[in-house]
C-alpha positions in Angstrom: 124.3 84.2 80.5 127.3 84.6 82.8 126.1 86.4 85.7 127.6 87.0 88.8 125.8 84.8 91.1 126.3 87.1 94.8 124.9 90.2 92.7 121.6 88.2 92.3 120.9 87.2 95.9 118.1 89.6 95.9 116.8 88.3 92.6 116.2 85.1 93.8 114.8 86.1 97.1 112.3 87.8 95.1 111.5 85.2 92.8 111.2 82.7 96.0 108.8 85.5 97.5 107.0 85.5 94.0 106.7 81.7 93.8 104.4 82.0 97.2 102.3 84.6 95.8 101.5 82.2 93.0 100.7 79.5 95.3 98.9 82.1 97.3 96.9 83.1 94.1 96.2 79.3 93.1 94.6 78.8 96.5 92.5 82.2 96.3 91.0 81.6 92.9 90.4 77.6 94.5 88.6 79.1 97.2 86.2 81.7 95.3 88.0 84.4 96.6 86.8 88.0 94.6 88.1 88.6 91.5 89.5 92.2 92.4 91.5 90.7 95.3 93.3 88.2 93.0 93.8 90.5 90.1 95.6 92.5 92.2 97.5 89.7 93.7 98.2 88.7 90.1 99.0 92.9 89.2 101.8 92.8 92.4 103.4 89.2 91.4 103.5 90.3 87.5 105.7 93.4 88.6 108.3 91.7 90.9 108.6 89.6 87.9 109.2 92.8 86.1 111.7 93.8 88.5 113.4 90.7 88.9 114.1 91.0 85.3 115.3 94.8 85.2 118.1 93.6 87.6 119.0 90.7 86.2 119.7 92.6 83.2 121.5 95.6 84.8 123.5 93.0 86.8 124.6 90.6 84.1 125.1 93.8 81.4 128.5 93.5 80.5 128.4 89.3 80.7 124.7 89.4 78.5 125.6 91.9 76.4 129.2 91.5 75.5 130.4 92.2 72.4 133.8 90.8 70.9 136.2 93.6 68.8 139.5 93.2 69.1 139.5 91.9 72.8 137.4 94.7 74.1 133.7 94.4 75.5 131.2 96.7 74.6 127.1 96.9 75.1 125.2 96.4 71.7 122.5 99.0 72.1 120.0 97.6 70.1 120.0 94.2 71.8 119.7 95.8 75.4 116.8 97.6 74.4 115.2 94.4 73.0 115.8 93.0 76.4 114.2 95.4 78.5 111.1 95.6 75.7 110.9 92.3 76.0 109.9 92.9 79.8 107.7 95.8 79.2 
């Protein structure tokens, strides 16, 4: 996937923020910590992963979903919705 590397700065800051929470969940379940606390640690990583993936997509949709007819680009519906299913 060609995306456009300055339009993902937040992307990775969020999957640098998410790669802590991990650790931070790692450490909790480690340590005993309650199961409510870490499942809701676990809830909050699992959706910035969510999110991380919604813009990626919406970023990159013209280079990810590019179609070739007769030097034009286009969006193939059916494969972005597989793409954000495949996130839901």
């Amino acid at each position: 996937m060609d995306v456009d590397m300055t339009q993902l700065g937040d992307v990775l800051a969020r999957l640098k923020r998410v790669q802590g929470q991990l650790g931070g969940i790692i450490k909790m379940i480690e340590d005993g910590r309650d199961c409510a606390a870490v499942v809701t640690q676990l809830a909050a990583a699992s959706k910035a992963l969510d999110k991380a993936g919604f813009k990626i997509i919406a970023s990159g949709l013209q280079q990810c979903m590019a179609v070739e007819d007769s030097g034009s680009r286009g969006v193939d519906v059916a494969e972005l919705e597989r793409l954000f299913l495949s996130l839901a």
